[in-house]
C-alpha positions in Angstrom: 29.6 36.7 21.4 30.4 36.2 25.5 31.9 33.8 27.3 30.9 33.6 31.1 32.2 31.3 33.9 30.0 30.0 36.6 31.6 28.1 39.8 28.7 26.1 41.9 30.1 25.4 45.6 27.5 22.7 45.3 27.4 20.1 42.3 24.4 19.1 43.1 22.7 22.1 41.6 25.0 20.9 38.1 21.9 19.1 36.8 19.1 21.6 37.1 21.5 24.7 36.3 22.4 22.9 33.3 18.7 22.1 32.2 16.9 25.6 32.8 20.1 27.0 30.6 19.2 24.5 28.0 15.4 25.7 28.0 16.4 29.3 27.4 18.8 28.8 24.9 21.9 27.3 26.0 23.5 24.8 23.1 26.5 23.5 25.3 28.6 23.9 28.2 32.1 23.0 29.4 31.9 21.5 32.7 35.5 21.0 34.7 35.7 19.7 38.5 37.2 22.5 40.4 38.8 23.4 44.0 39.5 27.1 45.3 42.2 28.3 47.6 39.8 28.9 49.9 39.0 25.4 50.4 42.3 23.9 49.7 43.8 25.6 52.7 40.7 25.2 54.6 40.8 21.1 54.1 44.6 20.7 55.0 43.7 19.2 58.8 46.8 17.7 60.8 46.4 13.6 60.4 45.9 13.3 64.0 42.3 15.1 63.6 41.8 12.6 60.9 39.3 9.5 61.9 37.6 7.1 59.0 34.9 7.6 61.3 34.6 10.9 61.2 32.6 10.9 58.2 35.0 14.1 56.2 34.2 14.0 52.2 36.3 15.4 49.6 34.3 18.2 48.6 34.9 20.4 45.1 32.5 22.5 43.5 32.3 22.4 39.7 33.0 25.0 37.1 31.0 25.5 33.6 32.3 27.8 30.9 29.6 28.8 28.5 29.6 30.5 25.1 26.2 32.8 23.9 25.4 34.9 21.3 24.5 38.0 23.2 24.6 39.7 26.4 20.6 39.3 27.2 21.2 35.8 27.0 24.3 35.8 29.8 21.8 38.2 31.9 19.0 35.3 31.1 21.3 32.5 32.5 22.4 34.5 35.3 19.2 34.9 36.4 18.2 31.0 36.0 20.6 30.2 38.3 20.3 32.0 41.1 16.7 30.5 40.9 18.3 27.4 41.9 21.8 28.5 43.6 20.6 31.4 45.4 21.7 34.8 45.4 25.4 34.6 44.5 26.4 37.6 46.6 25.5 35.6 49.4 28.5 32.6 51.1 29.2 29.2 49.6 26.8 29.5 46.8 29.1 30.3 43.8 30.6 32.5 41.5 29.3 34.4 38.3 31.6 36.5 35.9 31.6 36.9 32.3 33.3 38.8 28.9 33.0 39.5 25.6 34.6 37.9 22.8 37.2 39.4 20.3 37.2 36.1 18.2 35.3 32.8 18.0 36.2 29.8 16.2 34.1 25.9 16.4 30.6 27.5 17.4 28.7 27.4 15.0 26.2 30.5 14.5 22.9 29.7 16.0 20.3 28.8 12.6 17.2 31.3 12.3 14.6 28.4 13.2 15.9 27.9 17.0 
């Protein structure tokens, strides 16, 4: 089994990330809201920038952790989304990494009819 971590800089692309993974195979997802250092340093503007009108929005990006059966299947997801993110090598579209597993416990094994 693998575990892999995907960060989207844009929720927006939660949704449609979340239902191409489910089409090839996907059974669940954690899904936590998330902030890098990058940004958080990046967002500390002195107060006398600051203007309600100045239309600023907290911004995070969300992070999913995902559990497969095999490494074709992380390659598989990979691939999905950077249909919809973009190339991930390229600025502010996310980050992709992902392991194998020594030991899994509350996953069920996939049955032979799915």
């Amino acid at each position: 089994m693998y575990m892999f971590m995907l960060v989207l800089d844009n929720p927006d692309h939660l949704e449609p990330v979340l239902e191409v993974w489910e089409q090839i195979g996907v059974r669940g997802a954690t899904i936590v809201e998330s902030t890098g250092i990058h940004h958080l340093r990046r967002k500390n503007v002195p107060m006398r920038y600051f203007y309600q009108a100045s239309g600023l929005v907290e911004e995070g990006h969300v992070t999913l952790f995902v559990i497969v059966e095999s490494e074709r299947l992380v390659e598989d997801c990979l691939h999905a989304a950077e249909i919809i993110t973009g190339n991930l090598n390229e600025p502010n579209t996310g980050v992709f990494a992902a392991w194998p597993l020594m030991m899994v416990r509350g996953v069920p094994p996939r049955s032979k009819e799915a």
